[in-house]
N, C-alpha and C positions, 0 to 999 in steps of 0.2 A: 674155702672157708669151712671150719666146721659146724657139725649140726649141735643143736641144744638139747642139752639131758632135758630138758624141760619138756613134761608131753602137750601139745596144741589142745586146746578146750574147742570141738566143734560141736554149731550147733543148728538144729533146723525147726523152721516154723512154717507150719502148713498155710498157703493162703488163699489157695482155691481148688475148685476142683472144676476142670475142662470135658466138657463135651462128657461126662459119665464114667469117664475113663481114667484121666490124666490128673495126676495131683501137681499144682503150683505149688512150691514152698521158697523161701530162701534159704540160704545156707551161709553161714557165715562160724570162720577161723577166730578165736580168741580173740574178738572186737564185734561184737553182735551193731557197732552203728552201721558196720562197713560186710555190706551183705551182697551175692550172688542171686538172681531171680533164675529159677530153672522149673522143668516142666517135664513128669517120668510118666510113666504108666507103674501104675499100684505096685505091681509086684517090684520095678527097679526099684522105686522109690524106698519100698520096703527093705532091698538088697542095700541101695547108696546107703543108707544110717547106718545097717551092721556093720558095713564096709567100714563107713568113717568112723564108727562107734560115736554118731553124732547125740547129742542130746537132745532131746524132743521137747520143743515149746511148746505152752498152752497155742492151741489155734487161734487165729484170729476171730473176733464172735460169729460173725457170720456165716463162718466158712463148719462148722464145727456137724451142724446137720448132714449137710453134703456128704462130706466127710466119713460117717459113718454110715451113710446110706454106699456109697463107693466099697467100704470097708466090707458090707454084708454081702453085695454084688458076689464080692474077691472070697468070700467066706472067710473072712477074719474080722468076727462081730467083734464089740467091746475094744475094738484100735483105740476111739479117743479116751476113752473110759484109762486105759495101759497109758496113754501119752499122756496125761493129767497126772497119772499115777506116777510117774519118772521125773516129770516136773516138779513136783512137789517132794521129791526127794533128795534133789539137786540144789534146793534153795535153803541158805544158809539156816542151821538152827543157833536161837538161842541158847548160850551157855546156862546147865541148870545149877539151881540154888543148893 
């Protein structure tokens, strides 16, 4: 069969963070109901998005401290501060008057 000029919207949401180390997130292909649970260490984690050129959801609330406490460990302050930032650029604007 062939493939679809159409490109896959992927996207990833943080949902925890393991042992100090390990980011949880899901990942999910242009249908965010129908999602993957996976589990990287910071830096893959940071390689899997460029890789997939996935889009970054807000974190789950809880998970958002951790998060960037992980993020300063790895010396890449300000992660969720950039994933809030790409989130909110992704989400449809209003047409202006």
């Amino acid at each position: 069969m062939g493939q679809s000029e159409t490109p896959l919207k992927k996207f990833v949401r943080v949902t925890g963070v393991r042992s100090g180390r390990y980011v949880e997130f899901e990942f999910s292909v242009n249908d965010a109901d129908l999602t993957v649970e996976l589990i990287l260490q910071f830096a893959a984690f940071e390689e899997f998005c460029t890789l997939q050129e996935a889009v970054r959801l807000t974190p789950e609330a809880g998970v958002a401290g951790e998060l960037e406490k992980l993020a300063w460990r790895v010396r890449q302050p300000g992660l969720l501060r950039r994933v809030q930032a790409n989130s909110e650029d992704d989400l449809p604007r209003p047409p202006r008057a």
